[in-house]
N, C-alpha and C positions, 0 to 999 in steps of 0.2 A: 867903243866896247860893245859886242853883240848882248841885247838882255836874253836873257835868261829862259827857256823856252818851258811852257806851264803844260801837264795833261792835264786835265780831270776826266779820270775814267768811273765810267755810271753802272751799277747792274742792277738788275733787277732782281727774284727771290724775294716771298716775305719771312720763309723758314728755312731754304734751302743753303746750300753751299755754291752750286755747279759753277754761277756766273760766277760767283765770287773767287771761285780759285783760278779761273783761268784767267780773270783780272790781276791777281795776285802774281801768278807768272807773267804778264807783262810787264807787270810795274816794278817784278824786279831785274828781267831783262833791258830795261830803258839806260842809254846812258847816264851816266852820274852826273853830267852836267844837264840833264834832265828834271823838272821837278815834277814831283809824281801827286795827286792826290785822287783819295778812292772815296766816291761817294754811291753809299749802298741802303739796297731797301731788306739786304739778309741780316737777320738778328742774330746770325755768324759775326758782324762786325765787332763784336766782344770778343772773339779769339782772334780775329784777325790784329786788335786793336792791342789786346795781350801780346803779342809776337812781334809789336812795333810797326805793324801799317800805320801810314799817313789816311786815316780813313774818318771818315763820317758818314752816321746812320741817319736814315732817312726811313721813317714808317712806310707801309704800302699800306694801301686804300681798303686793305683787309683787318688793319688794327681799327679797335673801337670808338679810338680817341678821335677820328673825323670821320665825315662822310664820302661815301665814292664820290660825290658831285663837288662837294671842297676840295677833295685834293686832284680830281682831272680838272676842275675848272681852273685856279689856280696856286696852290699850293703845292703841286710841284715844280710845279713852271718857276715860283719864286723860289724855292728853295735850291733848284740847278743853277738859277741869273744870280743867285745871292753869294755862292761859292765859286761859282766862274770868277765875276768880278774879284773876288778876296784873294784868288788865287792868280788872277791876270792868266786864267787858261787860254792858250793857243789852240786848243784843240780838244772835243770831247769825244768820248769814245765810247759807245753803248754797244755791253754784251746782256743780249736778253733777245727773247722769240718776237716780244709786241715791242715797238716804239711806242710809249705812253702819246697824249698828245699832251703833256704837260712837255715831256721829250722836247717833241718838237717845235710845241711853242718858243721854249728858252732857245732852240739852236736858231728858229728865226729869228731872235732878240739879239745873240750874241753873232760877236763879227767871227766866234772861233771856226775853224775846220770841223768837219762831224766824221764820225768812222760808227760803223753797226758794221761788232764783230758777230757776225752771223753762222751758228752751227749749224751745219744741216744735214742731212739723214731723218728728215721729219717723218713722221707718219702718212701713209696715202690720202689717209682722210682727215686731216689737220687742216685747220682753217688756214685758207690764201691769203687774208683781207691783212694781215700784217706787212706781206710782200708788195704793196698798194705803197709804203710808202718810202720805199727801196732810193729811189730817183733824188730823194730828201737829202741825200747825206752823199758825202764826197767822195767816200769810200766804201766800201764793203768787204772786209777780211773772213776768210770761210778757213776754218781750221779745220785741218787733215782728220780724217776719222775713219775707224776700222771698218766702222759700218757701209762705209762707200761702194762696195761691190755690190750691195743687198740694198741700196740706195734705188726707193721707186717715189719718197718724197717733191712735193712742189719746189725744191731750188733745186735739183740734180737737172743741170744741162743750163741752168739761167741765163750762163755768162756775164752777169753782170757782177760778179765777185771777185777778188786778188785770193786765189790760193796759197795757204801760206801751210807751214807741217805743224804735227799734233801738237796743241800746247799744252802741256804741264811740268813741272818742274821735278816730277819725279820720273829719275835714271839710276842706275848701279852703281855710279861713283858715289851716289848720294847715301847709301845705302849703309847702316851700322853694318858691321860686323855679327852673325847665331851670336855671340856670347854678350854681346851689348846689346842687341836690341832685344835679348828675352831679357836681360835684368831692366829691362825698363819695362818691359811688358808684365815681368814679375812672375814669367813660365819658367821651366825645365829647359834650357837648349838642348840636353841629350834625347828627350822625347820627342817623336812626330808630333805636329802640332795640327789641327785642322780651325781655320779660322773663318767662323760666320759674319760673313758682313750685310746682312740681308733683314729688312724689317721685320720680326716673326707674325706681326700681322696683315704682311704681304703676299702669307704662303700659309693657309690654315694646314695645319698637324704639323709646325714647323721647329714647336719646341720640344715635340716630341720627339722627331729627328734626331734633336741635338742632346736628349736626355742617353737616348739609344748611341749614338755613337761614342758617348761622355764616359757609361758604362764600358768601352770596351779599355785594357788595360795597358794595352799596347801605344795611348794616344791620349792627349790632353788637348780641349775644346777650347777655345777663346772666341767670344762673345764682343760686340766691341759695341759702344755708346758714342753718339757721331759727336762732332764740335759743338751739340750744342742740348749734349747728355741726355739726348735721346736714347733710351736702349732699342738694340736689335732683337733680343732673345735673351734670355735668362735661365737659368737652374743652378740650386743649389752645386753641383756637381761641374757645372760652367764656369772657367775664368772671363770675369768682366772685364774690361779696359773702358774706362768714363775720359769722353772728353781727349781722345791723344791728335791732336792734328800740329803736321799731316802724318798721315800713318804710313807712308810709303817709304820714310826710312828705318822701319821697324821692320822688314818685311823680310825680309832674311831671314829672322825664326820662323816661320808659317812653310811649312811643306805641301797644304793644301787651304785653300781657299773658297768659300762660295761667298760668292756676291752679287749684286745688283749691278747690271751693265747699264748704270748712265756714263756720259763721255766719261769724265775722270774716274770713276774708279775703274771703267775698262783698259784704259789706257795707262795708269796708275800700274795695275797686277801686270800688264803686260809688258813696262817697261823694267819692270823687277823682277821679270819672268818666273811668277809665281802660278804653278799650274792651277786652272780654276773650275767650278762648277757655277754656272752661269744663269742665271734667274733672273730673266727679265721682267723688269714692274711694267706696271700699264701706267702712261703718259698722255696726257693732253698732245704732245707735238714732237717729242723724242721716241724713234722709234727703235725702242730698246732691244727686242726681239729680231731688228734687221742684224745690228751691231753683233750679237750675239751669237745668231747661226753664221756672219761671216766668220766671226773670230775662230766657231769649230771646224767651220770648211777651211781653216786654216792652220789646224792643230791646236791652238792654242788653249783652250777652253771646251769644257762641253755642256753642250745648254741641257735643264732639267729644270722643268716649269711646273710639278706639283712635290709638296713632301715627300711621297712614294717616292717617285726618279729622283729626288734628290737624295736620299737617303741606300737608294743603292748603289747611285752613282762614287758619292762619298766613299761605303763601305769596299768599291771595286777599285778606285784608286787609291786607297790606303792600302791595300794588299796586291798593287802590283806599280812599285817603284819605278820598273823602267819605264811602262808609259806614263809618270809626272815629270821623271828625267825628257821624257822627246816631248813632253806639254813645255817644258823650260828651254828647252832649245830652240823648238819652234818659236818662241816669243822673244828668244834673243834676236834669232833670226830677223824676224821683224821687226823688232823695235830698232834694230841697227838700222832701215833701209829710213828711219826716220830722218826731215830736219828739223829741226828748233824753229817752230812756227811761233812759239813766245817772243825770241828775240827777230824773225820775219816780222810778226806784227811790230814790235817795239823801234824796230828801223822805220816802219811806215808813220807811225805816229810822230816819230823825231823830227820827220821833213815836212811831212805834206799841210800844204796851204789853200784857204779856201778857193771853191771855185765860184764863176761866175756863171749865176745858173735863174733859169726862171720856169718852174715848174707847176704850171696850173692846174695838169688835175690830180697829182697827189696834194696839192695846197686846199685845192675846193673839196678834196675828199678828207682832211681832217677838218678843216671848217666844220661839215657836217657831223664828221662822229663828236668833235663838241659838240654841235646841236643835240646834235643826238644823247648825250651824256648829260645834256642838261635836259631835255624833255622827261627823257626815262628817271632821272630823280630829283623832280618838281616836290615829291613827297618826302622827299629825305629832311628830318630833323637833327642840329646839332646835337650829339651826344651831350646831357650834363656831366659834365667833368668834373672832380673832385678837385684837381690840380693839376699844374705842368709845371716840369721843372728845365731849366735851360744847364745844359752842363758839358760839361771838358770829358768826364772820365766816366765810361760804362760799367765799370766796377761799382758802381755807386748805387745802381739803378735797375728796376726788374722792368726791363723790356715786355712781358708779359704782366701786367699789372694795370688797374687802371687807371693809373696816374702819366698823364701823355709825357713822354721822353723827348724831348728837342734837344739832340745831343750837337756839340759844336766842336767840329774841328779846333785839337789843341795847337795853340800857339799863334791863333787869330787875332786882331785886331780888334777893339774896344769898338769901334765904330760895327764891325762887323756884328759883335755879341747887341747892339743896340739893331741893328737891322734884325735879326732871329729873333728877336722880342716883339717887334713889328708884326713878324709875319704871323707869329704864334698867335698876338691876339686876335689880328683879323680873321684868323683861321679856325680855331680852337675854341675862339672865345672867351680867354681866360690869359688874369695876368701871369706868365709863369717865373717861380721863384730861382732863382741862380745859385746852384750850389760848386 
């Protein structure tokens, strides 16, 4: 009898979503005789964990409760060896821009396959030094992006990646029905809708925009609060939405759209062909504003990067219907030439086995960034801690608090819950209590 074949897919984010949902669409792409587990540093892992992911949270080096030099030196390294083994992973799979060297360390520890699903469309001036440890892992999966014609980032031409097509799980069959997804939304289906998905302190005079357009009577505003009740914007006069993920099958009431083109929500609006107004954020390594001018040399979208432009742009597509009808066609258009790069990666992760490899100088070059990670925080002090707690269920617990969280994948092993207590106190400091 063949056993049973293990992922453990990793992302990185210590607020955001992006890894996390494109992890999210592979892991539900994988076959069923697949076993799937998500271990993540997004404090999105509460919705995700809400929704019935196989997931566990893992802090980034950004929460209070340890220090950068504890958890690159080791504490993530054991917390990756710690769930590989409980889970008998065959295979890990990092989506994120840096490989940690905690990353790395665990993948030299463990006998599994490594994959670094790699987005790329980076910015021109983004740092390379990530790209340094490419050669480490077994595979490289590079998912399809709009942005690619506008593509002058350091991985365009690499060749050292498996193409595979855009991943997300949001398409038109997936899609409510105007009259089911405004009662979920708790709008008017009969009224235009124009829907803000864009941080209002991303775009100064942006609430005002949406004050002004809220006023007109012909159209009703919605506002949305991400996975993790972030607001975008706000006004009295504004419909809010707290918390709806994923929103893509809501998207049928919205007649007009502005949002922020990172991968998923560009690819999100455009595979629900929802005509958009496109506002690109400034990024470390995503180059949002490439994605964004390709999407309008494409029809799709049109980009408007202060309040002002955004707010005439708005007013000029709400008063001429046909060009949001050829903004929705053009994204039909295109989203059809798509393939299912979720379930392309999730075929690759099914099969592939490690390789035999001996590579010295991306080895001697994380050597060093240890070194390096321990020089630069020689002065680092353990955080006093109030308390840690070890637990099953994030409904229990404020991730933002500072009480440190060692959450544990539910339905583990008593030996395992004894290993996570190990490593909390070596790490933390602190014995933590089990709820």
């Amino acid at each position: 009898m063949t056993e049973r074949r293990s992922v453990l897919l990793v992302t990185s984010n210590g607020t955001g979503m992006g890894h996390l949902v494109r992890q999210l669409a592979i892991a539900a792409a994988l076959p069923s005789d697949v076993r799937c587990t998500i271990l993540t540093l997004s404090q999105a892992a509460t919705v995700a964990a809400r929704d019935g992911a196989p997931i566990e949270y893992c802090p980034s080096y950004a929460m209070p409760w340890i220090t950068k030099r504890a958890w690159h030196r080791g504490y993530l390294r054991e917390r990756i060896v710690a769930l590989a083994e409980e889970v008998d992973a065959d295979v890990i799979a990092f989506d994120g821009v840096v490989p940690y060297p905690g990353l790395l360390a665990a993948m030299r520890q463990l006998a599994a396959a490594s994959v670094w699903v790699r987005r790329g469309v980076w910015r021109a001036d983004a740092s390379t030094a990530p790209l340094a440890y490419s050669d480490l892992f077994d595979a490289i999966l590079e998912p399809a992006d709009l942005g690619m014609p506008m593509d002058t980032g350091a991985t365009r031409g690499r060749g050292d990646a498996q193409a595979v097509g855009v991943i997300t799980r949001a398409r038109a069959a997936a899609m409510l029905d105007r009259a089911a997804a405004a009662r979920v939304l708790g709008i008017d289906p009969d009224r235009p809708t124009v829907l803000f998905n864009v941080g209002s302190s991303a775009v100064p005079g942006l609430d005002a925009v949406m004050r002004r357009i809220a006023e007109r009577e012909d159209v009703q505003v919605v506002s949305t609060r991400d996975a993790l009740a972030r607001e975008t914007a706000g006004d009295a006069r504004v419909h809010t939405v707290a918390g709806l993920f994923p929103l893509h099958p809501y998207l049928a009431a919205i007649d007009l759209a502005v949002t922020s083109v990172g991968y998923n929500a560009a690819h999100e609006f455009t595979a629900c062909a929802v005509p958009t107004v496109l506002v690109p954020a400034e990024s470390v390594t995503d180059d949002q504003r490439a994605r964004a001018l390709a999407m309008d040399q494409r029809g799709i979208g049109v980009v408007a990067e202060s309040a002002d432009t955004i707010g005439r742009t708005v007013e000029r597509l709400l008063d001429d219907e046909l060009a949001r009808a050829a903004m929705a066609l053009a994204a039909r258009e295109v989203a059809g030439t798509w393939t299912d790069g979720a379930a392309e990666a999730a075929a690759v992760l099914a099969t592939i086995t490690p390789r035999s490899r001996f590579d010295a100088f991306p080895l001697a070059r994380l050597r060093l960034r240890l070194l390096a990670e321990w020089v630069l925080a020689l002065r680092d002090r353990r955080p006093r801690l109030p308390g840690a707690v070890l637990t099953h269920d994030l409904r229990q617990v404020d991730l933002g608090g500072g009480t440190a969280v060692e959450h544990v994948l539910p339905g583990t092993s008593a030996d395992y819950l004894d290993r996570r207590a190990v490593i909390a106190r070596r790490w933390l400091g602190v014995e933590p209590a089990i709820l």
